[in-house]
N, C-alpha and C positions, 0 to 999 in steps of 0.2 A: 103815582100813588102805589105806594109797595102791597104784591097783592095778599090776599087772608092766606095765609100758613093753618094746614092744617096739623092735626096733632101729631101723624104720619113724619109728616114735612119739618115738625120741631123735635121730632124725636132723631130723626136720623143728622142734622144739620147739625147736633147737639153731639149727637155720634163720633161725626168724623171731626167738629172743635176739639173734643176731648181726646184724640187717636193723634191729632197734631201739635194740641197743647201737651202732652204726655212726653213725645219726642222732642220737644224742645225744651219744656223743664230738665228732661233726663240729662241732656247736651251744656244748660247752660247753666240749668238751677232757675228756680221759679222765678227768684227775686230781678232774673237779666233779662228775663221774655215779657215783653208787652203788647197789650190787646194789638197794637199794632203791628207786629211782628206775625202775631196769630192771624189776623186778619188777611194778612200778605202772603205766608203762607197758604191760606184758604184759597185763595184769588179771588178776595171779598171787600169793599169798600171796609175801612177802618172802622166805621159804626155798626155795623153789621152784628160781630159778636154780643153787640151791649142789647140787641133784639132777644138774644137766648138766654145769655148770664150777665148778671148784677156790673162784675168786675172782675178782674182777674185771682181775685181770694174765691169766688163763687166756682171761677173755672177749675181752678186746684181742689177744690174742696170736690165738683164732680168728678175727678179723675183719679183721686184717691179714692172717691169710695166703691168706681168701678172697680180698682186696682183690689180692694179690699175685698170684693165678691167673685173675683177672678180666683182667688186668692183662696177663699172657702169653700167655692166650689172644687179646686183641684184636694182640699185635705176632706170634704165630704166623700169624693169619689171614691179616695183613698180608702177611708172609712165604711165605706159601702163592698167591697172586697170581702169572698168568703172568710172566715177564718175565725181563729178563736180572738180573746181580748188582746193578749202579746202579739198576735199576727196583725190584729188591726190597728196598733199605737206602734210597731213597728211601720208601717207603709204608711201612715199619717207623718211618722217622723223623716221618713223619705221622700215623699212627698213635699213637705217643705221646705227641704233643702233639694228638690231639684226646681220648685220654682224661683228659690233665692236667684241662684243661680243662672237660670233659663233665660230670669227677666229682675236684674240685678237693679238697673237703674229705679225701677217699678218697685222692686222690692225697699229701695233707700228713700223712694220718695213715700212708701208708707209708713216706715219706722224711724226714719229719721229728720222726719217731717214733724213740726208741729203748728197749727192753725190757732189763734187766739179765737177765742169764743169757739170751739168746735160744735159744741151744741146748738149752735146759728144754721147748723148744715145737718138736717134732719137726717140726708140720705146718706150722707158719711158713715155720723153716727149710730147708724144702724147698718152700715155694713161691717165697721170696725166691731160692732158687738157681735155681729153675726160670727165674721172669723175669731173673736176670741173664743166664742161659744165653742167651735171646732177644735183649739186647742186644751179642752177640756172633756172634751164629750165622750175623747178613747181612754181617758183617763177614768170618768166615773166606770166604766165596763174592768176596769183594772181592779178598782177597788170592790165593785160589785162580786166578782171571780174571787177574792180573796187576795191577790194576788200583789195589791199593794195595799197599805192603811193609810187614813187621812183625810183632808177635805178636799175632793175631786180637784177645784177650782186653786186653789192654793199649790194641789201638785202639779198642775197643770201650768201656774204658773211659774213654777220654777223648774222643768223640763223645759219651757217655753224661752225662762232666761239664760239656761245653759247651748241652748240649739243658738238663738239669736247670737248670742255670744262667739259661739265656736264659727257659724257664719261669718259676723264681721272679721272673725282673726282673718281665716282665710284671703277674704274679701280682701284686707289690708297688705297681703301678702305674706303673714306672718306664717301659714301654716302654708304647706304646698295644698295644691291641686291635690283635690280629693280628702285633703287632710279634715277637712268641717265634719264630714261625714263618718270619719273613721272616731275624732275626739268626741262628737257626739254620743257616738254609741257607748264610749267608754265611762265618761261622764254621767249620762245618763242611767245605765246601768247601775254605776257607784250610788246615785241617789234613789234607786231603786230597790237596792239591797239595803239601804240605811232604812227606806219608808217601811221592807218587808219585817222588818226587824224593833218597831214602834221606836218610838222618842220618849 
């Protein structure tokens, strides 16, 4: 008789699923890894997993939204740095782009991932709103300062689609090493001058 797991016991066994399913999504792409592959990995009888998560959509679903809080915590930190509004939406922007990069595969399986029903998976859901939140949050201080015009969230989303952007190039090969970070800034910039200047 398998003995009581305490919460302890389910939290950390849930831990290291997600730390092993993460590196074989990264490797193979989610859709080629199976509970059982995970399981074998673990060095766990094959039913094992099905004790902590639904199925393998439950397991992606938790390992994106750690991925996702990993993720907001490194542009809060950012954000948390002395400095005026431009000092902290510059190091939010670099920040980003050295997690892209840090942890590239982690980064494709959060953007370039999509889950049917996302809203099935409460704790994604709220990590994915969490880091969008971050990518806006150095933006309202921009606009508060004077310093840019507009709807926090809207500029935020399009500083958000120019960085993603200039990352995949890279990523793709298209831009050398280092290149994300340099067209970013330029990019960026340009739509910054355009926001300083109203529509």
């Amino acid at each position: 008789m398998p003995r009581t797991l305490s919460d302890a016991d389910v939290a950390l066994f849930r831990e290291r699923l997600c730390e092993v399913a993460e590196k074989l999504f990264a490797e193979q792409g989610p859709e080629a890894v199976t509970m059982r592959q995970l399981a074998a990995a673990l060095g766990v009888s094959p039913m094992t997993p099905y004790r902590y998560f639904k199925d393998k959509d439950d397991i992606l679903a938790a390992v994106r939204a750690q991925s996702f809080n990993r993720f907001a915590q490194a542009l809060e930190d950012a954000y948390a740095r002395p400095g005026d509004a431009r000092t902290k939406g510059a190091a939010v922007g670099e920040a980003y782009v050295r997690f892209a990069f840090d942890h590239p595969q982690t980064y494709k399986l959060m953007f370039d991932m999509h889950q049917p029903d996302e809203q099935a998976y409460p704790e994604l859901k709220q990590a994915a709103e969490r880091a969008r939140a971050t990518m806006s949050q150095y933006v309202r201080g921009l606009v508060e300062s004077g310093r840019l015009q507009g709807d926090p969230i809207r500029v935020g989303e399009m500083f958000w689609a120019s960085t993603h952007g200039c990352i995949v190039l890279e990523m793709a090969g298209r831009l050398p090493p280092g290149g994300a970070l340099k067209l970013m800034g330029e990019v960026n910039s340009a739509i910054a001058r355009g926001l300083r200047h109203g529509r």
